[in-house]
Structures are given as structure tokens and as C-alpha cells.
C-alpha positions in Angstrom: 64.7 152.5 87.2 65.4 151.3 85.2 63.9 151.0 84.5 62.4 151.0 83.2 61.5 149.7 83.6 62.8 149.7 82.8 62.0 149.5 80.6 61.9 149.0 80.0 61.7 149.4 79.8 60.7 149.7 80.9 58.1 150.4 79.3 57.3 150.5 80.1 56.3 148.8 83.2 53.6 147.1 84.0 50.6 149.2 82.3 47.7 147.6 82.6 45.8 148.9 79.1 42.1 149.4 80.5 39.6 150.3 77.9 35.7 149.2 77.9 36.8 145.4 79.1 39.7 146.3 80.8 42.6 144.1 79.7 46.1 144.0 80.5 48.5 144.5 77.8 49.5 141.1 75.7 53.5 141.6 76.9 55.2 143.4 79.8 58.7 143.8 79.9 60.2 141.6 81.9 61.7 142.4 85.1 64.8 141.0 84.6 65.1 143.8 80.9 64.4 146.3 83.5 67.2 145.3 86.3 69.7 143.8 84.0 73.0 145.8 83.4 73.6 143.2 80.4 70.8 144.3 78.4 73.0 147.8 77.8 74.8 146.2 75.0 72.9 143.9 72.9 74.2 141.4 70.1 77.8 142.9 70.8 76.7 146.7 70.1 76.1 149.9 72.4 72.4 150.1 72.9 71.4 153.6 72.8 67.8 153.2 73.7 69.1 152.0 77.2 70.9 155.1 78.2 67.6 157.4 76.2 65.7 155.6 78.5 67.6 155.6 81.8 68.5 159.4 81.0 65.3 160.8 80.3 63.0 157.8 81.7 59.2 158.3 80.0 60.4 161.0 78.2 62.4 159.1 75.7 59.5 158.0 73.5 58.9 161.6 73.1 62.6 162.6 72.0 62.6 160.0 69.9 59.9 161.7 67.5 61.5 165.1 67.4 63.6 166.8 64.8 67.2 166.5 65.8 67.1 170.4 65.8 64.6 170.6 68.7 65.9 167.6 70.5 69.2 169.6 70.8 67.4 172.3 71.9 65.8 170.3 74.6 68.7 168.4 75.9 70.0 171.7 76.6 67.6 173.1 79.3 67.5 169.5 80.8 71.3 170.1 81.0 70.9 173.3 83.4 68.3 171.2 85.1 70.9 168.9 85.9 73.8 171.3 86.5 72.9 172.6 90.0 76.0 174.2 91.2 75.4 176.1 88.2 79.2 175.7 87.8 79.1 175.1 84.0 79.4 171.3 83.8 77.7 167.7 85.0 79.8 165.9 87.2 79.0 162.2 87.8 77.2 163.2 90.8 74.8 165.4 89.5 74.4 162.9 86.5 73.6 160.7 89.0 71.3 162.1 90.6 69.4 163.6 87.1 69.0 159.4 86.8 67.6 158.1 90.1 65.0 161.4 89.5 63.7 160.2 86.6 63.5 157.0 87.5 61.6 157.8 90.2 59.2 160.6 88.8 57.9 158.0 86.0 57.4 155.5 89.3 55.5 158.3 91.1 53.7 158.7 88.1 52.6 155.6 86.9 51.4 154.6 90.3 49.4 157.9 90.7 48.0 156.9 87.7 46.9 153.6 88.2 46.3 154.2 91.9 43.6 156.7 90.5 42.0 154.2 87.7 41.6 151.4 90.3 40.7 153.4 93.2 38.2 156.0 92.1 36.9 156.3 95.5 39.7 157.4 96.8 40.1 154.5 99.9 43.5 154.2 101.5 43.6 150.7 100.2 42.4 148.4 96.8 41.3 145.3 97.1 42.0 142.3 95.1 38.6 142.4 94.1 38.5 145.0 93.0 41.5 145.1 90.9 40.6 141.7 89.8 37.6 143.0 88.2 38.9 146.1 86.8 41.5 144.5 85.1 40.3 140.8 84.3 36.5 141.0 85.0 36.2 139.6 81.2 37.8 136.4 81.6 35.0 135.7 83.9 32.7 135.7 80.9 34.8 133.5 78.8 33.7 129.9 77.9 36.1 128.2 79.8 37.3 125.9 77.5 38.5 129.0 75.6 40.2 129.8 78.7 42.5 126.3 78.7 43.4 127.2 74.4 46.4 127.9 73.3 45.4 131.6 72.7 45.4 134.9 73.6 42.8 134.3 76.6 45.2 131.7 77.7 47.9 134.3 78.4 45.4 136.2 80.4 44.8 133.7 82.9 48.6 132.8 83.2 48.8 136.6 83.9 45.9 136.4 86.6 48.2 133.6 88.4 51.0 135.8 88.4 49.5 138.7 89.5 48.0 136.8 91.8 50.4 135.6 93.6 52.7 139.0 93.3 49.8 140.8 94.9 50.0 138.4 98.1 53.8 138.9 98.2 53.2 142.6 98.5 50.7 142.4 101.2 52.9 142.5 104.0 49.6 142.3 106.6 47.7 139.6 104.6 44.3 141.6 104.3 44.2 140.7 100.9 44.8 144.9 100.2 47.0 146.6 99.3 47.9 150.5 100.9 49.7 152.8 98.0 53.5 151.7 99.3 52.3 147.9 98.8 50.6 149.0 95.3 53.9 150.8 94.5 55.9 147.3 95.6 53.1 145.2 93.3 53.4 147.7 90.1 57.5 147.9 90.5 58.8 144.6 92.2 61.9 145.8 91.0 62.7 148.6 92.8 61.4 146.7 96.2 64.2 144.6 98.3 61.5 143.0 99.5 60.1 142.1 95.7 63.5 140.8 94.8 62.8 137.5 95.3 59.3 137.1 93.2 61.1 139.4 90.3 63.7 136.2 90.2 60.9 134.0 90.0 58.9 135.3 87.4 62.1 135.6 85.3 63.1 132.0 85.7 59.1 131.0 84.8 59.7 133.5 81.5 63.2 131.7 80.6 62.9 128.0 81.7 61.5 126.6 78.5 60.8 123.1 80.1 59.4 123.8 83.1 62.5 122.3 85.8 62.4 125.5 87.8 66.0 126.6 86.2 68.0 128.2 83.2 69.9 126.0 81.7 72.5 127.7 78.8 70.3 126.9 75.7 67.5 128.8 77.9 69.7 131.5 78.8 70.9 132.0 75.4 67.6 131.5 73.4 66.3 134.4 75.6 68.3 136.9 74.3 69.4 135.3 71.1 67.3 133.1 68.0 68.9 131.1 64.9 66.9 131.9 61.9 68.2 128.4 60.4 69.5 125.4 62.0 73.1 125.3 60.0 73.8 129.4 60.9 76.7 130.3 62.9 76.6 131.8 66.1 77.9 135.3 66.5 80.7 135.8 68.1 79.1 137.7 70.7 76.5 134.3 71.6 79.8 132.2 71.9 80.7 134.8 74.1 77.5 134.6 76.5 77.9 131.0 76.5 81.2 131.2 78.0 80.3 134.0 80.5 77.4 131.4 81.3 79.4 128.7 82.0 82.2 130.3 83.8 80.5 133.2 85.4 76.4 132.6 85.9 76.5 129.1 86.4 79.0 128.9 90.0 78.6 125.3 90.8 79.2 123.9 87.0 75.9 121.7 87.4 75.0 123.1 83.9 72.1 125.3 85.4 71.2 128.4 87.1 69.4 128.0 89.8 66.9 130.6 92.1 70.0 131.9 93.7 72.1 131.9 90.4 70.0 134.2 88.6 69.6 136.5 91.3 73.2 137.3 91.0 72.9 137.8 86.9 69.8 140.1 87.0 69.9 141.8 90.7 74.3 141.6 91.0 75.3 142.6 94.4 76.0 146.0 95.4 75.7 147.2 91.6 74.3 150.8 91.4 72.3 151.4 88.5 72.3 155.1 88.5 76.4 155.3 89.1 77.1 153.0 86.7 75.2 154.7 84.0 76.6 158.1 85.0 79.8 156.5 84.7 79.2 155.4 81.1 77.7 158.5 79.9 80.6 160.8 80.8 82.9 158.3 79.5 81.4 158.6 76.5 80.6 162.1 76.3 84.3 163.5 78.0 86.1 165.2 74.8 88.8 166.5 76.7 88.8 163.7 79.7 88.4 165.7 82.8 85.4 163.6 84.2 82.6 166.0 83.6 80.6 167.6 81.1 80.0 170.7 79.7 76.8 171.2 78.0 78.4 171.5 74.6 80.1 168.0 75.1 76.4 166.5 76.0 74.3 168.2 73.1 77.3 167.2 70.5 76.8 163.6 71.6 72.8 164.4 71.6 72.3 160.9 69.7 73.8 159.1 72.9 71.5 161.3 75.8 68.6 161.5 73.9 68.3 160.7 70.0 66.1 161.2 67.5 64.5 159.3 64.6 63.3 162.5 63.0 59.9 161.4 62.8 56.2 163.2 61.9 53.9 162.0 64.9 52.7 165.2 65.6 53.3 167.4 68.9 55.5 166.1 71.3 53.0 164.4 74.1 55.7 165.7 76.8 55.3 168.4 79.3 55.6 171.4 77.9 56.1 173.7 80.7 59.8 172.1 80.8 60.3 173.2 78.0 
């Protein structure tokens, strides 16, 4: 998962947002938020919202709008989920484990659920199309001088051209369709080995401000980091990423980052995801340091599994048989 993504978000991922002119959404998390260890801690601070998110996957929107009361109570019976010696404690295994599950139920899900809205028919493949027209049919009724503007229809088509060319990646037998696995590959190039190399792409096109097919530091820095004015001091932990670019991302001290280069900052080798976030969440949690977790020791540091804002949406959107 991440994630996300993640995603992050993950976020998360790559929801196309269909309504009566099907549309995609106006920003997906990139890939590189989703793979990216480094976006754990942001501006020098612990980012919660990354372990909520790797811990609990689509669920953490959901925690975040309970009562701290009920999200206690929750975390709880996702604890004995997780515990399944049913020894009395979460080892870094079973944490583990609890991780790569949600990461892959909100895959399963998300493709089930677009693999439904794009295939109503229920074929064994979609074709381009067809997916084409579900999700950017109205760009075809666009002036297309509208289409070359600076505007919102503009980031449409560049989408289009990335999708595009994603979708052929993913079509391992060049039919110009995609089978569920290959729609699973398109939706999530992040979780496909076979993906990585399009994921790196698309970040470098989503960083590399003037278009030289690399990142050079200002690039690297300005995506994670902005000056409000042109006299304001870094923070320290900018200075910081400027040095880890310089002696760490960029290997050959050309001043750039190049296809391979970024590869190694957002897909490292032989970095575990899962492990390393069941590593940090025990560290974090382990009162009395014996590696593992009780489920007191998690729902006292509720806050760093799951959090809550405390805020009034209404009923929890979740699934309430888990509950």
C-alpha cells in the first residue's frame, strides 16, 4: 500500500469521480506520495496520517470523524483481529501482516469497484474504448481550442495522455484490453514490478518543472517544500533535504536525478513497506520495551494507530459488521 495509496494516499488512488459526464478527479496522488518512505515525516515532524492510513488503509477517513471514545473502542476489536495467536499481544509479525491486509483489501476493493463501473457487462476484458468514453467521453465535445487553454480541460487531456500511455504499459498482449490483473496493474502501478518503471516516469513528469526529463534539487525541494517570500529562511529540515539530495539521491554529482536516480528515492531496493511500518509502530507504542504490544499499549497511543479529530459528520461510512 501504501498506499495508499497510498495514499495516499493514497487516496486515495486513482478514483476516477464518474457522475453524469464522467470525469476524473482534478488531482490524484502521486505515485511517488504513495511509495515514498520519506513522506512519513514531513517538514521535520512525525506524520500521523501516514501510519492511520497504512494501519487502517480506507478506513482512516472514517476514524478520523469519530469521538476519541468510540475510536478507542474500535481500535480495540481490530486489535484481536490482529492478535491471532490469541496470545495477548501484537508482535511485529502479526502487525505486519494486519498492514499488507489492508493494503490489499482497499486494492481488492477499489478495483471491484471500478472493474464494475467500466464493465457493466460483465466481459472478461475493457477496452480502451470503452474506458475512454466512460471517463473522458466529454472532452470530445469540447471546442478544441478550449482544449489547448491553460485550464481545467487542459489537465484533462494531459491526463488522457497519461492514461494513455499507462494503459498500453499494462497490456502485456497488446490487444488494446485490459483482463482484471492488467486493470489491477493500470489502477495501482505501484504495487506492480512490472509498473515500476512508468510510476518513475510519471513522477519525474510531476517534479521536473522545466521539462529536461530530470529533478534537479530546486525541483526536488520545491516538491515537497514552498517559500511564502523570497527573503525567508529555509527550515532546517529543507537544508537538510538538500544535503541528503546532494550526497545521497543524486550518485553521480551531475547536479540531477536522473530515470534511474529517482527510482532508488521513491522504489529503494529491498525496502519492505509493511516491516518497516510495523517496526515503527511498536517502537512507538512499546511502554515497557519487549518488542510487542499489548492491547492496552496500542489503544493508549490510539492517536498514533488511528486518531481522531472529534468531528460531527454523521455515521461512520465504515463497515459496521466489524464492529
Amino acid at each position: 500500500m501504501l498506499l495508499l495509496q497510498l495514499a495516499t494516499a493514497v487516496c486515495l488512488l486513482f478514483n476516477c469521480a464518474v457522475s453524469a459526464i464522467p470525469k476524473p478527479e482534478e488531482k490524484r496522488v502521486l505515485d511517488h506520495e504513495i511509495i515514498n518512505h520519506v513522506q512519513h515525516f514531513q517538514n521535520d515532524e512525525h506524520n500521523k496520517q501516514y501510519d492511520h492510513e497504512a494501519f487502517l488503509g480506507e478506513d482512516a477517513k472514517t476514524f478520523d470523524q469519530l469521538e476519541p471514545d468510540e475510536s478507542r473502542r474500535r481500535l480495540g476489536v481490530i486489535v484481536d483481529k490482529i492478535d491471532t495467536d490469541k496470545d495477548g499481544f501484537v508482535n511485529q509479525a502479526e502487525l505486519k501482516a494486519w498492514i499488507q491486509y489492508t493494503q490489499r483489501r482497499y486494492i481488492e476493493d477499489d478495483v471491484g469497484r471500478q472493474w464494475k463501473q467500466h464493465n457493466p457487462n460483465g466481459t472478461e476484458q475493457i477496452h480502451w474504448d470503452s474506458y475512454r468514453k466512460n471517463v473522458y467521453g466529454f472532452l470530445d465535445e469540447m471546442d478544441p481550442k478550449d482544449l489547448e487553454q491553460g485550464d481545467e480541460h487542459f489537465s484533462y487531456k494531459s491526463m488522457l495522455t497519461r492514461d494513455r500511455r499507462r494503459w498500453a504499459v499494462a497490456d502485456r498482449d497488446r490487444d488494446d484490453q485490459l483482463s482484471r490483473e492488467e486493470f489491477t496493474e493500470f489502477l495501482h502501478p505501484e504495487e506492480s514490478p512490472y509498473m515500476r518503471d512508468i510510476v518513475v516516469q510519471e513522477t519525474i513528469e510531476d517534479i521536473d518543472k522545466d521539462h529536461d526529463g530530470k529533478v534537479s534539487v530546486d525541483e526536488y525541494i520545491g516538491d515537497m517544500y514552498r517559500s511564502s517570500e523570497d527573503n525567508e529562511d529555509e527550515p532546517e529540515w529543507v537544508k537538510h533535504e538538500r544535503e541528503t539530495f546532494n550526497n545521497f539521491r543524486d550518485k553521480d554529482k551531475d547536479g540531477l536525478m536522473d530515470h534511474q536516480e529517482v527510482k532508488d528515492w521513491i522504489i529503494p531496493a529491498d525496502f519492505d513497506h509493511a516491516e518497516a511500518e510495523a517496526r515503527h509502530l511498536i517502537y512507538e507504542a512499546d511502554s515497557d520495551a519487549d518488542e510487542k504490544l499489548t492491547k492496552e499499549e496500542i489503544v493508549e497511543k490510539y492517536d498514533l494507530f488511528v486518531g481522531s479529530q472529534a468531528t460531527d459528520f454523521g455515521e461512520a461510512l465504515t463497515r459496521h459488521d466489524e464492529f
